[in-house]
C-alpha positions, -999 to 999 in steps of 0.1 A, spaced: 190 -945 17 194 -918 45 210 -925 75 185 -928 105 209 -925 132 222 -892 127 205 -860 145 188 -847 123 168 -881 108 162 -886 144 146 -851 153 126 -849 118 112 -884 130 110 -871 166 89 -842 146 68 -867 126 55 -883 156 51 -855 179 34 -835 149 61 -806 160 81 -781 139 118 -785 149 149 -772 130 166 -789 103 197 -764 96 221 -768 131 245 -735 136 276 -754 130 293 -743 167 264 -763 180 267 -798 191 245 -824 177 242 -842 211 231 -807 223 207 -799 197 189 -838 204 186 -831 239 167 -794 236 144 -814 207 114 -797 225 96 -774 199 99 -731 205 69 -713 189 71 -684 173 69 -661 202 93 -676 221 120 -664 196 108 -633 194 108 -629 228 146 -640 229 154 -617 199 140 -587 215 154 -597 249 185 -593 241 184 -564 217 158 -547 239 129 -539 222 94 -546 228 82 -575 210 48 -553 200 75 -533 175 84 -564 158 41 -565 139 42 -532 131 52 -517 97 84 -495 110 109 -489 92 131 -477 121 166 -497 123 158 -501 157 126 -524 150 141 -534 118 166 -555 127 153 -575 159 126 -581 130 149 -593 104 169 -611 122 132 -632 133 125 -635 102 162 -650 98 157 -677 122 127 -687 113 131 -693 75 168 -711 85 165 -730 114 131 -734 122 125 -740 83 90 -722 79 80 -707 43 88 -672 33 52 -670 24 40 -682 62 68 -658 77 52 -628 58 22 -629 68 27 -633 100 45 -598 103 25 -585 78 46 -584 49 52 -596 13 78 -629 11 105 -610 -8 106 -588 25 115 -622 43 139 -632 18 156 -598 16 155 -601 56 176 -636 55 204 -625 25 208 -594 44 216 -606 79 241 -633 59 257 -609 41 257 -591 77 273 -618 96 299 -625 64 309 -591 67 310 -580 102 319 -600 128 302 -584 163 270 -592 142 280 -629 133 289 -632 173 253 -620 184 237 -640 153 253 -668 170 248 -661 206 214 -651 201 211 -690 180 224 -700 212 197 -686 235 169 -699 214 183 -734 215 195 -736 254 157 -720 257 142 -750 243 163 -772 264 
C-alpha cells in the first residue's frame, strides 16, 4: 500500500479532486514542501510563455514547423517539461505543436543527454524548472 502522506500521493489526490493535471516527477533541487504549496495547476501556455521568456522568443515560433536552433530549442525544451513533469502523452504533446510523437520523444532524450553533458544547459533546465514552479505558486 502507498504512502498517502508523502507529496506526491497528496498532490495526485489534490489532482483527483480538483480534476487538475499537476506534476508527478519533482526536479530533485526542489523541495517537496515547496512543490505542495505551488499545487495550483500551469496550462500549457503558461510554460511556454516562461520558456520563451527567458530564452526570448516569441511564443508564435514555438507552433510553427522551423527548424531554426533558435525556435528549436525553446520548443524542445516544452516539449521536455511537459512529457516529465507535467506528465502529458507524447502522442497529446505532438499534436499540439504539430508534430509526430517520436519528435517529442527525440525532444526529451535530447535535452537529457544535453543537461548530462553540459552543464550551463543543466543550470537553465533547472532554473527555467524553477520559474514554472514559483509561477504556479
Amino acid at each position: 500500500m502507498t504512502d498517502l502522506g508523502s507529496p506526491k500521493n497528496k498532490s495526485k489526490m489534490k489532482s483527483h479532486l480538483h480534476n487538475r493535471r499537476i506534476p508527478t516527477i519533482l526536479p530533485s533541487e526542489v523541495d517537496s514542501t515547496l512543490f505542495e504549496q505551488s499545487i495550483k495547476l500551469l496550462d500549457i501556455t503558461a510554460i511556454e510563455q516562461v520558456v520563451c521568456n527567458e530564452l526570448k522568443v516569441d511564443t508564435c515560433f514555438l507552433l510553427s514547423k522551423s527548424r531554426k536552433r533558435e525556435i528549436l530549442y525553446p520548443r524542445q525544451l516544452v516539449m521536455y517539461y511537459l512529457s516529465c513533469s507535467f506528465d502529458y502523452s507524447y502522442m497529446f504533446i505532438g499534436q499540439r505543436y504539430g508534430f509526430d510523437h517520436a519528435t517529442c520523444m527525440h525532444a526529451k532524450r535530447l535535452v537529457e543527454t544535453l543537461m548530462s553533458v553540459d552543464k550551463q544547459i543543466y543550470r537553465q533546465v533547472s532554473f527555467i524548472a524553477h520559474k514554472i514552479i514559483f509561477k504556479a505558486a
